[in-house]
PASEBA-1860 file (N, C-alpha, C; in nm, 3 decimals):
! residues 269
1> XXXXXXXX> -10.429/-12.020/-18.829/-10.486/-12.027/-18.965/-10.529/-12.171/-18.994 ~ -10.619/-12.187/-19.053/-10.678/-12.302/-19.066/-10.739/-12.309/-19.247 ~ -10.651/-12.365/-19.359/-10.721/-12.392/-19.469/-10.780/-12.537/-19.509 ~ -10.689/-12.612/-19.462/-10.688/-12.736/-19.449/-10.739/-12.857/-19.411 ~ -10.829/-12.886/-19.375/-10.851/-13.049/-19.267/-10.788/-13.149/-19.264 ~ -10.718/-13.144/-19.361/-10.609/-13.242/-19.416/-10.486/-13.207/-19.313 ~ -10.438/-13.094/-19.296/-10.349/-13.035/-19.250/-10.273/-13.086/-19.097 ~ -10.201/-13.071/-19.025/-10.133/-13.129/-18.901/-10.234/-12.977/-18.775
9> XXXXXXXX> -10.276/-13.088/-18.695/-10.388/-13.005/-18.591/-10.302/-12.961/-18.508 ~ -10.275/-12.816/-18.474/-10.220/-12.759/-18.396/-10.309/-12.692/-18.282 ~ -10.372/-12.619/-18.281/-10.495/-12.593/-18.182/-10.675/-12.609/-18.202 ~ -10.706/-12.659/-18.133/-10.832/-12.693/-18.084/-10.913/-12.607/-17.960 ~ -11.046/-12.618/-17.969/-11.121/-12.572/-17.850/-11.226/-12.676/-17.824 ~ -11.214/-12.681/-17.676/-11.276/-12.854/-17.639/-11.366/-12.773/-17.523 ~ -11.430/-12.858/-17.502/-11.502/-12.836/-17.391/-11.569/-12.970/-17.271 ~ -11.503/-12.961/-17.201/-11.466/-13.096/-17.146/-11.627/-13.111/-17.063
17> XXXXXXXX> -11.698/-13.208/-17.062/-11.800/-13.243/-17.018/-11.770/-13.269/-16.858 ~ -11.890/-13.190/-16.751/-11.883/-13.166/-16.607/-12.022/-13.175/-16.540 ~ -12.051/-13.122/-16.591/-12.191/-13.072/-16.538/-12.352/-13.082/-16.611 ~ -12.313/-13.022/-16.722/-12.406/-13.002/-16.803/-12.452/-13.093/-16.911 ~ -12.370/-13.128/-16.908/-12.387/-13.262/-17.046/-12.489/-13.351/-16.995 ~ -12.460/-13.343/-16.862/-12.517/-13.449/-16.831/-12.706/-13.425/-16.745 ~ -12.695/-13.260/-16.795/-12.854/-13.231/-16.721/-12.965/-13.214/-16.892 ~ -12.965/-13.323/-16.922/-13.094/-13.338/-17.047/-13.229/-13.346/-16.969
25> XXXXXXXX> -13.320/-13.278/-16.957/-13.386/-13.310/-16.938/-13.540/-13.341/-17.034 ~ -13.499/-13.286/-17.156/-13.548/-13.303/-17.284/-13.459/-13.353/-17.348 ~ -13.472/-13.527/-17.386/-13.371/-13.582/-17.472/-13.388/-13.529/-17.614 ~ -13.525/-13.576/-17.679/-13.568/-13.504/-17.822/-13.523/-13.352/-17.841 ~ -13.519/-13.325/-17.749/-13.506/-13.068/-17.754/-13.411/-13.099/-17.752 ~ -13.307/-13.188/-17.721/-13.118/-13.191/-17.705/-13.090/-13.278/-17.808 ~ -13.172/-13.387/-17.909/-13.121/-13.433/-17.968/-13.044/-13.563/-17.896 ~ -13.061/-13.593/-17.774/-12.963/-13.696/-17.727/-13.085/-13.848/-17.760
33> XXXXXXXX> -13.002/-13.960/-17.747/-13.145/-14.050/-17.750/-13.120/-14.178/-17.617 ~ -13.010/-14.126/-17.501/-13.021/-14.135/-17.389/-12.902/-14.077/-17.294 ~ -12.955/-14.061/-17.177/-12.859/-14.012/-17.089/-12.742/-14.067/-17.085 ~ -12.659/-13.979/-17.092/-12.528/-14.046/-17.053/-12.436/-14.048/-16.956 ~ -12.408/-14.129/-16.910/-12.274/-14.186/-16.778/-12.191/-14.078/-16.745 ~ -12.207/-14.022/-16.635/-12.160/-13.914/-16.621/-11.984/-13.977/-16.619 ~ -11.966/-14.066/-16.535/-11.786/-14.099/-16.497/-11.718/-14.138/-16.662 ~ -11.839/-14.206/-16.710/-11.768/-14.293/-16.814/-11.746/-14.189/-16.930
41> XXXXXXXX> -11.861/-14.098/-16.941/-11.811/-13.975/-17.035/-11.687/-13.911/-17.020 ~ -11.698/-13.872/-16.894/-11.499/-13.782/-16.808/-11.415/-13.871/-16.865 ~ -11.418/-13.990/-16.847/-11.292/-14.090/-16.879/-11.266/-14.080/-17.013 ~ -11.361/-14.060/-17.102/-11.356/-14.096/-17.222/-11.297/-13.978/-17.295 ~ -11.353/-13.846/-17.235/-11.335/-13.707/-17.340/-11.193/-13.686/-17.297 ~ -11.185/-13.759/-17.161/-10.992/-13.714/-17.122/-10.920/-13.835/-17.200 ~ -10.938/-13.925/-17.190/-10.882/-14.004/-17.316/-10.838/-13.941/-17.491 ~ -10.975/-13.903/-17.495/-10.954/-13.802/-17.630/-10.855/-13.656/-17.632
49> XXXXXXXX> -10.843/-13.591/-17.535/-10.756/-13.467/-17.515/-10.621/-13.529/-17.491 ~ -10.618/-13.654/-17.397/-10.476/-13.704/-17.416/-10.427/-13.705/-17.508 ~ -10.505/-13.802/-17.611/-10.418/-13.843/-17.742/-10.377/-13.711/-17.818 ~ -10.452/-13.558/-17.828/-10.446/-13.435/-17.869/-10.332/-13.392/-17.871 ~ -10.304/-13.417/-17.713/-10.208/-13.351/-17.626/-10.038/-13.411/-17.630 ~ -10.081/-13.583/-17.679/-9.937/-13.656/-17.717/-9.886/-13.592/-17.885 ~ -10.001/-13.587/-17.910/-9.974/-13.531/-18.124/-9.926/-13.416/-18.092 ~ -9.939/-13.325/-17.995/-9.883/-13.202/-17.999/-9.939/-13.109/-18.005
57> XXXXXXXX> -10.066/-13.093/-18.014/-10.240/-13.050/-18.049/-10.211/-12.932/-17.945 ~ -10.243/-12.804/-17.894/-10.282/-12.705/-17.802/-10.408/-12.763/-17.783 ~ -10.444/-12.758/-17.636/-10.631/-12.710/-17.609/-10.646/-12.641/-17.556 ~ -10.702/-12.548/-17.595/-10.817/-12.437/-17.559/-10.939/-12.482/-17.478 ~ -10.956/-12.527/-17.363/-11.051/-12.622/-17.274/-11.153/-12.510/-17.209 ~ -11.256/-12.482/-17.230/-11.323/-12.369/-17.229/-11.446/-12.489/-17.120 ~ -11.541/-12.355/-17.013/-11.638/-12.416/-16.938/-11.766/-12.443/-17.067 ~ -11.856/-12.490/-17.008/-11.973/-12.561/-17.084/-12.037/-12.428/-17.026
65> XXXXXXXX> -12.163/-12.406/-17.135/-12.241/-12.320/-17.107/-12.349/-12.316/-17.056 ~ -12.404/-12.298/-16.965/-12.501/-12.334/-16.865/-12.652/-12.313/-16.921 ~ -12.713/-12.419/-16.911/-12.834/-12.534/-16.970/-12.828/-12.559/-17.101 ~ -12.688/-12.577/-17.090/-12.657/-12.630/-17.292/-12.567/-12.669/-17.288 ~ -12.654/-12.839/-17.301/-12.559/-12.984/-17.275/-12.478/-13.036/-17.425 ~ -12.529/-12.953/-17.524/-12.467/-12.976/-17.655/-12.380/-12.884/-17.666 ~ -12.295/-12.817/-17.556/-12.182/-12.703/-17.583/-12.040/-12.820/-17.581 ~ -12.081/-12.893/-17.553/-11.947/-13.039/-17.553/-11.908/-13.039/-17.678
73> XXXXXXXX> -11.959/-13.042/-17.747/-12.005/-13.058/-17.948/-11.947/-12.906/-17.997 ~ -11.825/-12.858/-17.959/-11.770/-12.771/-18.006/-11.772/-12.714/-18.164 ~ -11.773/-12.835/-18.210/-11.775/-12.801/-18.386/-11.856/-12.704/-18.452 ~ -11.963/-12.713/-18.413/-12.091/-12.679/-18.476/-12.102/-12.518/-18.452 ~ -12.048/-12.482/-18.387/-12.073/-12.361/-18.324/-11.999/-12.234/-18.431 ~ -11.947/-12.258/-18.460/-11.816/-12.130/-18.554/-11.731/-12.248/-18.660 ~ -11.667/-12.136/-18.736/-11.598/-12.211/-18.885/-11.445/-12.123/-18.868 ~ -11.307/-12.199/-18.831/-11.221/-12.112/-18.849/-11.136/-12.103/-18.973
81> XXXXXXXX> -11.137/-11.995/-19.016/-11.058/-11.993/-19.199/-10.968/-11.924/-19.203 ~ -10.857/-11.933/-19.249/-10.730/-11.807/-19.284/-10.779/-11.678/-19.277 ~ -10.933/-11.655/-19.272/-10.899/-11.519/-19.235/-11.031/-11.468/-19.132 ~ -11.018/-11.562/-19.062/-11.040/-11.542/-18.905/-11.175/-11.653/-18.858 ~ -11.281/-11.633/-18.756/-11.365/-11.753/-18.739/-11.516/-11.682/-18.842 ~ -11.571/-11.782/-18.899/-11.729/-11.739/-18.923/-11.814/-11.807/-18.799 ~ -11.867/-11.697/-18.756/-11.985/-11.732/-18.667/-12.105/-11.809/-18.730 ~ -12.146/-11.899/-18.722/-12.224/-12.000/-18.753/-12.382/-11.946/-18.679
89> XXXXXXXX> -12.509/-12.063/-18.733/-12.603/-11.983/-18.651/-12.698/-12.137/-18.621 ~ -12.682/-12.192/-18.542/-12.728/-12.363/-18.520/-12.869/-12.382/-18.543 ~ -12.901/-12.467/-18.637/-13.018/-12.504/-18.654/-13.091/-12.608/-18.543 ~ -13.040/-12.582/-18.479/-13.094/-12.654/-18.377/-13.155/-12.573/-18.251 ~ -13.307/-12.550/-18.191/-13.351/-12.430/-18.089/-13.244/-12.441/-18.024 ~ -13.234/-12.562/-17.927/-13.182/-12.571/-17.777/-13.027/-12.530/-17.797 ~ -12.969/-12.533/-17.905/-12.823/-12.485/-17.933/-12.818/-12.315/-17.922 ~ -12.874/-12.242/-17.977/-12.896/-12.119/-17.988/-12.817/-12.062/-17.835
97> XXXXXXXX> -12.734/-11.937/-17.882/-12.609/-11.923/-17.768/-12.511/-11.986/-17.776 ~ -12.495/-12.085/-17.805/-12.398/-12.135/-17.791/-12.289/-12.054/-17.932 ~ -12.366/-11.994/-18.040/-12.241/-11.920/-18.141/-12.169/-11.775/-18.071 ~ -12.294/-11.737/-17.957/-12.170/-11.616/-17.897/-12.085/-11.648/-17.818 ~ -12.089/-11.745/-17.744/-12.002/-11.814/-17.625/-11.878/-11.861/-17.678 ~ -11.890/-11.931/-17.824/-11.760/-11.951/-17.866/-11.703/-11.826/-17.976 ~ -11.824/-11.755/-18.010/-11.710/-11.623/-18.025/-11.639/-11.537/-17.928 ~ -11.736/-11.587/-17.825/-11.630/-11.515/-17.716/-11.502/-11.543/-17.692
105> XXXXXXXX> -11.483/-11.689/-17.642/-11.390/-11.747/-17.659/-11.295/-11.772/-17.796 ~ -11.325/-11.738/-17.873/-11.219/-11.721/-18.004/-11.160/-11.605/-17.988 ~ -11.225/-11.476/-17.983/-11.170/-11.366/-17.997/-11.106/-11.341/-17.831 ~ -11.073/-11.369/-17.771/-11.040/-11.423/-17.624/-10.867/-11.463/-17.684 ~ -10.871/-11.511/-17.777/-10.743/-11.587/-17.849/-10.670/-11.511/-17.980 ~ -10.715/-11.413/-17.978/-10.691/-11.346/-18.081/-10.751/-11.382/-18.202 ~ -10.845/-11.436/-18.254/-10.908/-11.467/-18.368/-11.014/-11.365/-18.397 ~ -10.975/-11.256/-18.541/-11.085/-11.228/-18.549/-11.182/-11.284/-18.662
113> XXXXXXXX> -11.342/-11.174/-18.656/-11.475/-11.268/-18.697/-11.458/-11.191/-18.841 ~ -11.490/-11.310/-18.928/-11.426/-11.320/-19.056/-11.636/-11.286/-19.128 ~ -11.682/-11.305/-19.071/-11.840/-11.337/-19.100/-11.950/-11.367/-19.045 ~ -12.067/-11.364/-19.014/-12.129/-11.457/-18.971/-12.260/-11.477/-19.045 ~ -12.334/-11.620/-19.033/-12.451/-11.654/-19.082/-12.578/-11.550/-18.976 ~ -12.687/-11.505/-19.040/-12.730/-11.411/-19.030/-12.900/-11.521/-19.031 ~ -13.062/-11.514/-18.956/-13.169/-11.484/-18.957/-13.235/-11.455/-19.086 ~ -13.278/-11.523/-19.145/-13.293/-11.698/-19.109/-13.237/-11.833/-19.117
121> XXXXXXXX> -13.060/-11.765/-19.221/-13.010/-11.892/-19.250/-12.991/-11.971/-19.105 ~ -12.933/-12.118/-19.141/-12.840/-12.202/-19.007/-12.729/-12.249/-19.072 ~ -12.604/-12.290/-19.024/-12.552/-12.344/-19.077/-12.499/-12.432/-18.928 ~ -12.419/-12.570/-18.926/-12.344/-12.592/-18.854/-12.232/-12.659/-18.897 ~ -12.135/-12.651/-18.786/-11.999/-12.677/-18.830/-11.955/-12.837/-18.906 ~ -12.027/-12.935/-18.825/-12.050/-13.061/-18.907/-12.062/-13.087/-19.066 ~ -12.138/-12.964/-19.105/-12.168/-12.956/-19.255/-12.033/-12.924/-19.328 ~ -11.942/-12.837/-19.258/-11.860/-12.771/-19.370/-11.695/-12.845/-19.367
129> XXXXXXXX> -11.676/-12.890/-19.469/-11.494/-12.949/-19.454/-11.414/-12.833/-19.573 ~ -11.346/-12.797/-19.528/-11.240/-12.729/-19.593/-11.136/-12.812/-19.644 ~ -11.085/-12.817/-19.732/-11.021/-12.919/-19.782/-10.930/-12.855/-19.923 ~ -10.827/-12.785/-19.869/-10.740/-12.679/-19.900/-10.807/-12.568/-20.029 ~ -10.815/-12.576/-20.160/-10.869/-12.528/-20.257/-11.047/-12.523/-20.255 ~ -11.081/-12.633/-20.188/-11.224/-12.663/-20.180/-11.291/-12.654/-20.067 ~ -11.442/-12.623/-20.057/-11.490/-12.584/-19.951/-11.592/-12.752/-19.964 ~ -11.616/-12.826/-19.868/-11.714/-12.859/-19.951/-11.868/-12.852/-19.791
137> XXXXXXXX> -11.972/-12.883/-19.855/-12.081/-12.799/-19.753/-12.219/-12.850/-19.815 ~ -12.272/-12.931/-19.645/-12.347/-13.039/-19.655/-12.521/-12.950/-19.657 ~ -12.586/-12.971/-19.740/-12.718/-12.888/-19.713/-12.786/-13.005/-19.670 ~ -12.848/-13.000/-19.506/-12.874/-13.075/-19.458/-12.997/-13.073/-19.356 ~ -13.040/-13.097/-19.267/-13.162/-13.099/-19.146/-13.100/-12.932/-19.084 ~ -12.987/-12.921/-19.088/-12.917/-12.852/-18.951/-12.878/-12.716/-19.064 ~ -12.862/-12.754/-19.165/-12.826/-12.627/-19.253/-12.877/-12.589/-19.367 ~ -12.955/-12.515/-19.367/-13.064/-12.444/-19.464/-13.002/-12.357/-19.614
145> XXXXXXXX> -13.058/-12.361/-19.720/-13.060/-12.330/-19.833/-13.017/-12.184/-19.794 ~ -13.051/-12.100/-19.717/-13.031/-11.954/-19.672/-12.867/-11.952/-19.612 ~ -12.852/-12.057/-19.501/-12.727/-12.044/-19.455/-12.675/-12.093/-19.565 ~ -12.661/-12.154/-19.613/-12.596/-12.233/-19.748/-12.537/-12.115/-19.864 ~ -12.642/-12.038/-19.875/-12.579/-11.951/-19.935/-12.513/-11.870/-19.896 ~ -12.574/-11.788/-19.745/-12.452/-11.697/-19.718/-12.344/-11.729/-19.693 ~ -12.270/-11.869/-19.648/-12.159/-11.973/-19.596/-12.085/-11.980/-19.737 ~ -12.170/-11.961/-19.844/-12.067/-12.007/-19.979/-12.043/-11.876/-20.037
153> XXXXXXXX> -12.094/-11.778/-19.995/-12.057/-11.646/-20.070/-11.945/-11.612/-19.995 ~ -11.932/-11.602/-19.828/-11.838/-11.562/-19.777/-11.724/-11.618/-19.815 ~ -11.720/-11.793/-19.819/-11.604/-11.858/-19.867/-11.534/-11.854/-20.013 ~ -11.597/-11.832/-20.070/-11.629/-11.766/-20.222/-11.495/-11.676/-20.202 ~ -11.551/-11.569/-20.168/-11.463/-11.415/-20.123/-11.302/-11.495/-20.078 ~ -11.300/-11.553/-20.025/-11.161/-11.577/-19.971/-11.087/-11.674/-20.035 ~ -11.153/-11.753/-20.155/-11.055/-11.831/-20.285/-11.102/-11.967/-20.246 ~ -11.267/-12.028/-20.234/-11.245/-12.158/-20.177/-11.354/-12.141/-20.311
161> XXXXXXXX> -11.343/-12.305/-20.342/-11.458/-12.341/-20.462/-11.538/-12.410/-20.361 ~ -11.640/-12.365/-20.393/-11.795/-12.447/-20.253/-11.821/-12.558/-20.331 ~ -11.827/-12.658/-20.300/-11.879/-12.776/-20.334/-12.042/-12.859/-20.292 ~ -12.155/-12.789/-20.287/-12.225/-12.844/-20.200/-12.308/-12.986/-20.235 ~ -12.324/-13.037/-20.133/-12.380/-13.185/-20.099/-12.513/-13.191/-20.044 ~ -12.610/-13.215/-20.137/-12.747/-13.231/-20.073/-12.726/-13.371/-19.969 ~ -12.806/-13.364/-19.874/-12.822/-13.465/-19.762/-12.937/-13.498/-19.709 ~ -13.007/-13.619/-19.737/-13.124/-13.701/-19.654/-13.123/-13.673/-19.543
169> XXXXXXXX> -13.260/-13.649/-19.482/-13.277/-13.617/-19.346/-13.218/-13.761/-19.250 ~ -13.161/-13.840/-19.303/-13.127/-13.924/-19.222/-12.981/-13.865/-19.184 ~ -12.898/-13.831/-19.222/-12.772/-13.756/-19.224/-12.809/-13.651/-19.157 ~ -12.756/-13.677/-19.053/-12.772/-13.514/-18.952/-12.633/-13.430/-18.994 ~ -12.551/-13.460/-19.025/-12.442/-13.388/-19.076/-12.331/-13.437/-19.215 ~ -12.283/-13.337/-19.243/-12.197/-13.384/-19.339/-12.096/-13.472/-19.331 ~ -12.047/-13.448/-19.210/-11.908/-13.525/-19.118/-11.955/-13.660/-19.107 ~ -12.070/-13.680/-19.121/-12.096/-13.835/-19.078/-12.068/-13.950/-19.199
177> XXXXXXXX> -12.048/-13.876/-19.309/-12.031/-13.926/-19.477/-11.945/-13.872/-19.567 ~ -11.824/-13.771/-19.483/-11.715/-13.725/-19.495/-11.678/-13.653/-19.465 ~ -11.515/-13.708/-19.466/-11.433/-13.588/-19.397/-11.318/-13.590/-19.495 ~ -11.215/-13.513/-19.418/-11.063/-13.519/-19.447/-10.963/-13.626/-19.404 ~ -10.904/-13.691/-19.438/-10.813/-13.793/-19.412/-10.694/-13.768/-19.438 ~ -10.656/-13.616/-19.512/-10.528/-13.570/-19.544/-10.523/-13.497/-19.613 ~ -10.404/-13.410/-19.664/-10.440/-13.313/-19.737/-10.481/-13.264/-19.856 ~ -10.457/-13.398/-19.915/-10.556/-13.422/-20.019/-10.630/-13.577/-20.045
185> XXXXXXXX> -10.682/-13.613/-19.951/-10.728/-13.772/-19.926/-10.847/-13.719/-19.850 ~ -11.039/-13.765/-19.906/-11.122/-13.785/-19.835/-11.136/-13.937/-19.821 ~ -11.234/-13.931/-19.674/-11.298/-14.057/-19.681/-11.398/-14.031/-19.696 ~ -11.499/-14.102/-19.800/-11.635/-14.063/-19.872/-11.744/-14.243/-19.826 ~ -11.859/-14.174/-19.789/-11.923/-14.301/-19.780/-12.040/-14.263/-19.929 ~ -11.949/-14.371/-19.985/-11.984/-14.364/-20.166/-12.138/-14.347/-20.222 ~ -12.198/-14.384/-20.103/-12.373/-14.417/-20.111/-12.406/-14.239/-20.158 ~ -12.394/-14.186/-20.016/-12.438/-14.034/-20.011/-12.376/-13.924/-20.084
193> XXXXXXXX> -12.270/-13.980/-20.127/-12.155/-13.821/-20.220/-12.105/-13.865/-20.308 ~ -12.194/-13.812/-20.403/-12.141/-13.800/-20.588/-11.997/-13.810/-20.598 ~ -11.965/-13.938/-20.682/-11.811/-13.943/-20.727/-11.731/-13.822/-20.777 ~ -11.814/-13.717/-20.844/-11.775/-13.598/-20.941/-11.767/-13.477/-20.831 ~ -11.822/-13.464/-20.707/-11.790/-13.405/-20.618/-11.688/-13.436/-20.557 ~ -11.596/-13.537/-20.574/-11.478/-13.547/-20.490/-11.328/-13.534/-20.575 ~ -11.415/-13.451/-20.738/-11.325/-13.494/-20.846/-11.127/-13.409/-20.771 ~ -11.034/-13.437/-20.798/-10.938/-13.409/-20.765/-10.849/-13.455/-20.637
201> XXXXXXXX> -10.959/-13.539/-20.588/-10.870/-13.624/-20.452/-10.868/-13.758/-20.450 ~ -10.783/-13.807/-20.376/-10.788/-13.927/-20.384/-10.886/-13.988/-20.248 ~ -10.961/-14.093/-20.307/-11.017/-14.131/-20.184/-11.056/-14.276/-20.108 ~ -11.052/-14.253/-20.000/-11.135/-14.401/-19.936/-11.287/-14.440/-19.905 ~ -11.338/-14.516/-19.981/-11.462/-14.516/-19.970/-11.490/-14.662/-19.880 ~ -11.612/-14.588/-19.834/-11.657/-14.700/-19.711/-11.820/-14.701/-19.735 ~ -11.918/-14.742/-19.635/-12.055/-14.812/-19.720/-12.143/-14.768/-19.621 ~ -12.099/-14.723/-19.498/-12.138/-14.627/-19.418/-12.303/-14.728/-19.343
209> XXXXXXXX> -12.259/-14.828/-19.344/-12.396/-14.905/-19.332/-12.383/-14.974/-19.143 ~ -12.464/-15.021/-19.082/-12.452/-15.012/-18.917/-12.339/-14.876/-18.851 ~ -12.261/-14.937/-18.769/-12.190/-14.833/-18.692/-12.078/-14.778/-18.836 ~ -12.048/-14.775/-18.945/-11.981/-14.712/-18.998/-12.009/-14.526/-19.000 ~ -11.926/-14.464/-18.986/-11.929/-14.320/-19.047/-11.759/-14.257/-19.093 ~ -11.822/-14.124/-19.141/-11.684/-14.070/-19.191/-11.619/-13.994/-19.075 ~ -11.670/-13.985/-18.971/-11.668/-13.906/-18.844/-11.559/-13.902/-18.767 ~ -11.435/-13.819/-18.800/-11.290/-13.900/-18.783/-11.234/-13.756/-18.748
217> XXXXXXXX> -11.124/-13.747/-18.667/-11.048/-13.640/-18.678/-10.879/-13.660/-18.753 ~ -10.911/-13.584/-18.833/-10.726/-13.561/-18.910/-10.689/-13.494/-18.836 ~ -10.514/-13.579/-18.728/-10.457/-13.492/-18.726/-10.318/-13.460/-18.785 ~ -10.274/-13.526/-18.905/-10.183/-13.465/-18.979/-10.095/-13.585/-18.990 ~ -9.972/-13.536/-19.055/-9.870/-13.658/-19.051/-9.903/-13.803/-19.074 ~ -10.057/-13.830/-19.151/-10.081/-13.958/-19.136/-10.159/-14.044/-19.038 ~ -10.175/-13.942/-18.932/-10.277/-13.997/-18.785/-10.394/-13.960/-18.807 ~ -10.485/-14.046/-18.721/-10.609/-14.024/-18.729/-10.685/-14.119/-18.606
225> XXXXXXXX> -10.813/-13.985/-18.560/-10.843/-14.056/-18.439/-10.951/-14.131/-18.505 ~ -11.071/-14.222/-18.430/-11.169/-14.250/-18.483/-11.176/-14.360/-18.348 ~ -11.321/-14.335/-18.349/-11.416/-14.388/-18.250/-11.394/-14.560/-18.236 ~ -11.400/-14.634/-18.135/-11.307/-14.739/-18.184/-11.417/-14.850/-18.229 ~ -11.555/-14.814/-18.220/-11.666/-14.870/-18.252/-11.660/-14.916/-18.389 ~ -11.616/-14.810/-18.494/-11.605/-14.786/-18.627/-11.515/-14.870/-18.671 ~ -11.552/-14.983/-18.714/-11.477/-15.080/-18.704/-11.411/-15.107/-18.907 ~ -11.555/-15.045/-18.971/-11.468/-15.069/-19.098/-11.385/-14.986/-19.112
233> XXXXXXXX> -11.399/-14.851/-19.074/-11.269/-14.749/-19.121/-11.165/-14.746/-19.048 ~ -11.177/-14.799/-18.945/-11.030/-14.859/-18.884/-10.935/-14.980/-18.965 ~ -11.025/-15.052/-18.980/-10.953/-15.149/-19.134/-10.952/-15.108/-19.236 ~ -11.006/-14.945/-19.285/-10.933/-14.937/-19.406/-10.840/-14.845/-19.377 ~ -10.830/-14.799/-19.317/-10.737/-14.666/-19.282/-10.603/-14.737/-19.228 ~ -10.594/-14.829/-19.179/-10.486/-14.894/-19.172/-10.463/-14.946/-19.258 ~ -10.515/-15.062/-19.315/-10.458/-15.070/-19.460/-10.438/-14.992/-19.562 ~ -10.423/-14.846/-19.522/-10.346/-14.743/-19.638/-10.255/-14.694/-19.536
241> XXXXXXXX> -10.254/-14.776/-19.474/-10.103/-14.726/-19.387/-10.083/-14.636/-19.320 ~ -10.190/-14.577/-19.303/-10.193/-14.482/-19.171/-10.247/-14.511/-19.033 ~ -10.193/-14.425/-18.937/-10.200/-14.492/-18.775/-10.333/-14.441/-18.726 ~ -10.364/-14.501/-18.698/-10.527/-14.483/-18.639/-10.523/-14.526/-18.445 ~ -10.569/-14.392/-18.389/-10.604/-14.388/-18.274/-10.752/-14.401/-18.172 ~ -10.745/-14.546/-18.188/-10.893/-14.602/-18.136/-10.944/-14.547/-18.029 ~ -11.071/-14.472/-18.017/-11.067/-14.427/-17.877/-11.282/-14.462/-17.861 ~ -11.263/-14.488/-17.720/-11.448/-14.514/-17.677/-11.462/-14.382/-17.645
249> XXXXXXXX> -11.594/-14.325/-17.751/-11.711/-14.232/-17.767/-11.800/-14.269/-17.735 ~ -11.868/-14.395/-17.681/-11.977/-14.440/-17.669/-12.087/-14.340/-17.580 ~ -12.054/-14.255/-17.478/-12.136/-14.203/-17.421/-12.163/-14.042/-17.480 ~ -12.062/-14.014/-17.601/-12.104/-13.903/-17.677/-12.162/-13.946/-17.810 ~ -12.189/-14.071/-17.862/-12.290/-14.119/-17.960/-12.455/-14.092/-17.931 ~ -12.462/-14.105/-17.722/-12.581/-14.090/-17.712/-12.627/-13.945/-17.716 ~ -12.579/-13.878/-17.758/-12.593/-13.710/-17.818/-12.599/-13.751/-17.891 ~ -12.554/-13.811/-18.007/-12.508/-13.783/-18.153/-12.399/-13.737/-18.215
257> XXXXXXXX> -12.321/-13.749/-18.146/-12.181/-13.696/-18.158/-12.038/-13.818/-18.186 ~ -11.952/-13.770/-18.271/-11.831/-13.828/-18.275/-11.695/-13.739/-18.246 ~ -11.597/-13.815/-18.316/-11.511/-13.746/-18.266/-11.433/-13.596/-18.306 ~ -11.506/-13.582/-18.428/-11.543/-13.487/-18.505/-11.614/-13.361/-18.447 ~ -11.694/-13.409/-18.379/-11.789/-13.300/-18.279/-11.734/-13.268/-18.189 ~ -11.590/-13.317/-18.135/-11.584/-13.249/-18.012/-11.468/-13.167/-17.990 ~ -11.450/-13.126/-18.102/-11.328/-13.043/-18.155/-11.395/-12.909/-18.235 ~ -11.328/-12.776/-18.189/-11.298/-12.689/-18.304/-11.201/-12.632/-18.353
265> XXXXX> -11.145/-12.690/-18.490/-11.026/-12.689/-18.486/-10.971/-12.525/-18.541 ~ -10.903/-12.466/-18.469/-10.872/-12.330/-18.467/-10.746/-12.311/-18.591 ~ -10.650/-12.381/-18.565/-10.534/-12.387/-18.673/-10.488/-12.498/-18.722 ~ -10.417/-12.536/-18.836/-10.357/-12.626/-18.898/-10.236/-12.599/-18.942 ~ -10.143/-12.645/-18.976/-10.033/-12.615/-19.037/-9.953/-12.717/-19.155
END
């Protein structure tokens, strides 16, 4: 069950980069804006499952899906909620497939499909933070006014208040200008998200300007991973006294990806 982002991460589904990540042969159709290191990527995403794996995290380590180098980017693909996964529908061509592959693999785990976004909406997983009582859900490049709505009616139905966040095409996702930092603590980059949208939490605001983003994984108890590039929210997140786990993403930035993307987080507790 998963209501939370705030919540302590108990299982995940990763998809460990091998093969495919690394066959772009259309950087623009993949969204990447250069190839990346095949050794230095391995080192890096096993770095990241370590630290998973010391917190206590399950992984669910599933193969990559063959000629879809953005199946690494687990997030985007499905939404898991207390009452089971929503199938998502990626606004992105070259992604397309990739939402049955990880319904396969969910319901593989016993999860059942709670919903899905439907032709013509998109939605992707980047856009949406759950954040116990609140849904909140980025309308963005990647997620359309259509998915937007069917994503907030379903959540609607199950007791979440939708909060949505218009987003500049410069913002490819919501995650990049917030997330969860706890269970009731966002980190908000103050520029892009209305103060009155975050009314009821407490928060950390950052300015989101060079390498800054909100692009972080909560995993509970006060921890938190984050890219070790991200250099202001590592100084503020420690100075509120929580432990922050620095880790190099650098060769999943050249996707577009953080550490946020390479997780789907299945349960919380």
């Amino acid at each position: 069950m998963l209501r939370n982002e705030g919540d302590r991460l108990t299982r995940v589904v990763v998809c460990s980069p091998k093969e495919e990540y690394f066959r772009v042969g259309n950087l623009k159709g993949h969204n990447f804006f250069e190839l990346p290191d095949r050794d230095f990527a391995i080192r890096q995403h096993d770095g990241l499952k370590s630290i998973l794996r010391d917190f206590g995290t399950e992984l669910m380590d599933i193969p990559e899906l063959a000629r879809h180098p953005n199946s690494v980017f687990t997030r985007d693909t499905a939404l898991c909620t207390p009452s089971g996964y929503i199938r998502l529908r990626l606004g992105l061509d070259t992604r397309r497939e990739e939402e049955r592959w990880m319904s396969d693999a969910l319901e593989s785990i016993g999860e059942p499909c709670a919903g899905e976004i439907k032709e013509p909406g998109t939605v992707e997983g980047g856009d949406v933070i759950l954040a116990g009582p609140v849904a909140f859900l980025g309308r963005s490049i990647r997620t359309n006014d259509e998915g937007a709505a069917q994503l907030s009616s379903l959540l609607r139905d199950m007791g979440y208040e939708v909060r949505t966040i218009s987003l500049p095409e410069s913002i490819l996702h919501l995650d990049k200008v917030l997330m969860a930092a706890g269970p009731n603590r966002m980190l908000s980059c103050s520029d892009f998200i209305p103060k009155e949208s975050l009314k009821g939490f407490e928060v950390i605001e950052i300015s989101c300007e060079g390498g800054s983003t909100a692009n972080i994984i909560c995993l509970g108890n006060n921890q938190i991973i984050v890219d070790r590039s991200n250099h202001e929210v590592i100084t503020r997140l420690e100075t509120r006294g929580l432990l922050v786990h620095a880790v190099d993403l650098s060769e999943f930035a050249k996707g577009m990806g953080g550490p946020n993307c390479l997780i789907m987080p299945v349960e919380r507790v």
